[in-house]
C-alpha positions, 0 to 999 in steps of 0.5 A: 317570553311575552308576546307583543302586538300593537295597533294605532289608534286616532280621536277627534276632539269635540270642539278643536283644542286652542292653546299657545303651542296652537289648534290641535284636532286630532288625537293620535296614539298607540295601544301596544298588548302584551301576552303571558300565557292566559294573562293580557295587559295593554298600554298606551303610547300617547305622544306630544312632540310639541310638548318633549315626547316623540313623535308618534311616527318615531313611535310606531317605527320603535314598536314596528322594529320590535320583535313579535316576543320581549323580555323584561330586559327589552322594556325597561332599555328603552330609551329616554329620547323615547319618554311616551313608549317607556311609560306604554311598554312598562304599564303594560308590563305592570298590567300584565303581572298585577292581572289587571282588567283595563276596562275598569278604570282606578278608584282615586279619592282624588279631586278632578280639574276640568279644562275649559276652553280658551277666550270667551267660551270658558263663561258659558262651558264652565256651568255644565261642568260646574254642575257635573260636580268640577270645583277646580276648573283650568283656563288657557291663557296666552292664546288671545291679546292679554287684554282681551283675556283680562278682561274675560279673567275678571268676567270669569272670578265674578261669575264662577261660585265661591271656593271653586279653584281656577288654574291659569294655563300660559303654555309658556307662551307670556312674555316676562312683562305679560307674566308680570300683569298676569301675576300682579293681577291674581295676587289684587283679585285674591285680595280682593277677597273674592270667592275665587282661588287663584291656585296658580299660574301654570308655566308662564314663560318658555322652558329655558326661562326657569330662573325668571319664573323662580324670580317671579315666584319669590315676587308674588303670592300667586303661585307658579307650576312648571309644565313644559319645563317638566314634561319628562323625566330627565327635565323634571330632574334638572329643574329639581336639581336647579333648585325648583320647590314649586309645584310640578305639572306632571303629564305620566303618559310622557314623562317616561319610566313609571317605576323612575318617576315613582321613586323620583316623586318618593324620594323628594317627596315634590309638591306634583299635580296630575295631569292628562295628555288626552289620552284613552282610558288605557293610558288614563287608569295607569296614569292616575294609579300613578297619582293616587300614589304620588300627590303628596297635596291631593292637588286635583288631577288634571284629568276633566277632559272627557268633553274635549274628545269623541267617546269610545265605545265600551267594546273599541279595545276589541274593535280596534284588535278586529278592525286590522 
């Protein structure tokens, strides 16, 4: 048997985090541990209920009802309604049996995507990162008047260097004739022939509205990623069932089972991009492991976030073990 011990954890965001779903200024989460004899392997519950996961409550009530010793049978029957604590408990399990030091985080060969801020602070935040080496950057769209934003979109292809790639982040929250203009739009500046790459437009319109956003990919050259339409397992299932051949946005912390979305990924080998829940270096390092398998394209990984959120110190994972 493994022994099983958890703690809670909360992060406050650097500046607050503005997308359509609204203002997010903290990060709760759970670390959950795991003991076999001298090995220890840790893992991490980081929820977005917003998003299709649980809620962190209803994540603490499940590991609080946990018995202090699991079996491999308990962790892999979690639950699907519980995505977050399927992907915690089995990269834990993971951790423990590969006798991994969650301290050192994973070597990838991929490229990181760093986020910018919503509205007219990306024209200035791009350039500190430009110059931390990120040639991929994410924009948040959706969250000011498509004017206004527009404007700014054009303001931004001006300025950022030539062959940086830029990623449009609707959170679902455009209307069919928003995500029309915006589209349009990409496909005149990318003709343009500006210096600029236009990867995609991230989820447009909300999660029901699938078959409108495989009309509008068949429309324009810009492409569509799924997101939200995505964000665990059993989604990413249907849409691929439903005939969905884009690129997918897959967050690992919530999208549950890692060894199901393994094989899931392997078997119809999907066009996938990595990307971060805002999560510590524990859901991090087994969620890029994840995409160093996985990213069939080498797509950037979507985890150019460190800015956004308080730094931890080298010794919190002690500290929050001490701290109860």
């Amino acid at each position: 048997m493994t022994q099983f011990d958890f703690r809670p954890y909360r992060r406050r965001f650097k500046p607050p985090l503005q997308t359509n779903h609204g203002v997010w200024d903290v990060r709760d989460g759970i670390i959950i541990r795991l003991t076999s004899n001298s090995n220890v392997g840790y893992g991490e519950i980081a929820p977005i209920s917003w998003f299709g996961s649980e809620t962190v409550e209803q994540a603490l009530d499940f590991c609080r009802q946990l018995p202090k010793e699991i079996s491999e049978e308990i962790i892999f029957s979690i639950p699907d309604r519980l995505p977050a604590c399927q992907f915690g408990f089995e990269s834990a399990w993971e951790d423990i049996n590969c006798c991994k030091n969650v301290q050192i985080a994973p070597t990838t060969s991929l490229p990181y995507s760093a986020l910018l801020p919503a509205g007219k602070a990306a024209l200035s935040t791009w350039q500190s990162l430009a110059k931390d080496g990120y040639s991929t950057f994410k924009w948040k769209i959706g969250v000011y008047p498509i004017a206004e934003e527009l404007a700014i979109f054009h303001h931004l292809t001006e300025v950022l260097p030539e062959r940086v790639k830029l990623r449009l982040d609707a959170n679902g929250g455009l209307s069919y004739d928003e995500a029309n203009l915006w589209l349009y739009t990409c496909d005149r500046v990318m003709a343009t022939g500006v210096g600029v790459e236009i990867e995609y437009i991230e989820q447009p319109l909300a999660r029901e509205n699938l078959t409108e956003m495989q009309e509008l990919s068949c429309y324009y050259a810009t492409a569509i990623a799924l997101d939200e339409s995505v964000a665990n397992l059993t989604q990413l299932e249907t849409c691929y069932q439903q005939g969905w051949r884009g690129i997918f946005t897959i967050k690992p912390s919530i999208a549950g089972s890692p060894s199901r979305l393994r094989k899931f990924c392997q078997e119809h080998k999907i066009d996938a991009v990595f990307s971060s829940v805002f999560e510590t270096i524990v859901g991090k390092q087994a969620a890029l492991k994840l995409a160093a398998e996985l990213s069939l394209n080498r797509r950037a990984v979507g985890f150019g976030v460190h800015h956004w959120l308080e730094e931890n110190e080298q010794t919190w994972l002690e500290q929050l073990w001490q701290a109860c």
